[in-house]
C-alpha angles and dihedrals in degrees: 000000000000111000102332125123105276117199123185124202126205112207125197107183106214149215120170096327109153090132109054103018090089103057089047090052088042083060097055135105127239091183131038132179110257099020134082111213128017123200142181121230118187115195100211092207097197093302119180099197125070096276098132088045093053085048094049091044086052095049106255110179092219144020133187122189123208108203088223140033094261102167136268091282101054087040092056092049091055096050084048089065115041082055085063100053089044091060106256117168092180126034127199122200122211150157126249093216081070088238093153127051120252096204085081097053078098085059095036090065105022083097089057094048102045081053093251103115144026091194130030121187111206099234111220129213081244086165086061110043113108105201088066122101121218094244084053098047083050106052085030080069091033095062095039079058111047079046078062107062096035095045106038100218130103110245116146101197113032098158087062113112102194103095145120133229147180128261090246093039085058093051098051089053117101116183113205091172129089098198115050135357097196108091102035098043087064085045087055097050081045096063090033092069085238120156106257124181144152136232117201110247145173131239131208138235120297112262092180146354123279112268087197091080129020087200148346108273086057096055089045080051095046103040086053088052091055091040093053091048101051092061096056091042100052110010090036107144084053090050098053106017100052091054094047099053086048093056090044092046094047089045085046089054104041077047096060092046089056094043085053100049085041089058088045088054102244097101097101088075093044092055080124082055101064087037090071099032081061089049099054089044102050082045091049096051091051106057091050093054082049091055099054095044085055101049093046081054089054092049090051087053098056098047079060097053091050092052093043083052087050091048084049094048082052092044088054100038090050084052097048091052089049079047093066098029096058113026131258116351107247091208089054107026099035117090103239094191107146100354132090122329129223109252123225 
């Protein structure tokens, strides 16, 4: 990033939070070590309370209003964004109920800024929160690691939401989930080939319980959904294809033992026998013709989001060279506090 102004942007995306928006706000820094200029975003997802007017009041940089309540994760991609049309070079992710400490945004992009990573997840003391159930602090491992095997990369806490990210990390990033971003945003820099790591953190004291589950039994509900769905999204022929082959071996199998009582003589009395060995191999055989649909689909999608990431390089490029030709970019350089706010 060599000796060019380098501005970083922290965006909370946002739902009726008037209450806890400004000690959150009150938390964070104006001024950081390594970079030039620091600003706040708020994603206003649809909220019915004043909590633009409490960000305006506070001094937030930027807001972006969503018409309708549409979810975290469309929230964070459209903070996401807007961060990238106002000229961040480094985004910071964080919650508006002030669940993570914002003392550690210095060790949260130090990584970035040492070269070392495109993409860094806050790891949270998830053994010593109390506000965490068991079940929670169960699932909340058994998703990091299920992110792990799918992804490749190392990271101990990927439902955390608490994390930074480069300009050029945050383009290449596509979110297909309502309902969180957290788990298959790290899957995605995991099949990119970008740089992930994690940086130990703490967390602060609840101010409210969590709107993305009303109870345990949804988020156990909700976490095995997106688990579910990472793997056919993006391990899709072993989701459909394994099992496949299981179900057509087992019908081959229960095949060859009816053929074997039928040439013995005894297959007039196991009809119920080559019924179902039909039936595992029709089943079999489908599923394997599914799988490789579907990974041809996935590779497809991912031939898009390579040429979506080069669209966005030229677009940057093209703006970099206006940039020189005409003078500072109002939409970067010009401080936007109080006035109006980029639009996803």
């Amino acid at each position: 990033m060599g000796s060019q102004r380098m501005k970083l942007i922290i965006q909370i995306p946002c739902f009726n939070e008037q209450a806890t928006l400004p000690t959150t706000l009150a938390a964070l820094p104006r001024e950081l070590d390594g970079v030039d200029a620091v600003e706040w975003l708020v994603v206003d997802d649809g909220s019915e309370d004043d909590t633009v007017a409490v960000a305006s009041r506070l001094g937030v940089d930027h807001i972006v209003h969503l018409p309708r309540n549409r979810g975290l994760a469309a929230a964070f991609v459209a903070g996401l964004e807007a961060s990238i049309d106002a000229g961040a070079d480094i985004i910071v992710n964080t919650d508006a109920d002030n669940q993570y400490c914002a003392a550690d945004i210095p060790a949260l992009i130090q990584p970035i800024l040492e070269g070392e990573a495109q993409i860094v997840v806050g790891e949270r003391p998830i053994a010593e929160i109390p506000q965490f159930s068991l079940v929670k602090k169960i699932l909340q491992r058994l998703g990091s690691w299920v992110v792990r095997r799918v992804s490749g990369t190392e990271v101990p806490d990927s439902p955390s939401g608490f994390r930074a990210m480069t300009r050029q990390a945050a383009q290449r990033l596509q979110v297909f989930n309502r309902y969180s971003y957290t788990l298959e945003t790290v899957i995605q820099a995991g099949h990119k080939g970008m740089a992930i790591t994690s940086v130990p953190i703490r967390t602060n004291p609840t101010l409210r319980p969590s709107r993305l589950f009303r109870s345990s039994g949804e988020y156990m509900a909700r976490q095995a959904m997106v688990i579910t769905r990472i793997f056919m999204t993006y391990r899709p022929f072993a989701f459909f294809a394994v099992p496949g082959l299981i179900l057509f071996a087992s019908g081959f199998g229960i095949g060859v033992r009816f053929l074997y009582f039928f040439v013995q003589g005894g297959g007039a009395g196991r009809v119920q026998s080559l019924i179902l060995a039909a039936l595992l191999l029709g089943t079999g055989f489908f599923l394997v013709v599914v799988g490789l649909l579907a990974d041809l689909a996935s590779v497809n999608r991912t031939l898009l989001e390579g040429l979506d990431w080069r669209l966005r390089r030229m677009e940057d490029a093209s703006r970099s060279v206006a940039a020189r030709d005409t003078g500072p970019d109002p939409i970067t350089d010009s401080d936007s506090r109080g006035g109006s706010a980029p639009r996803a």
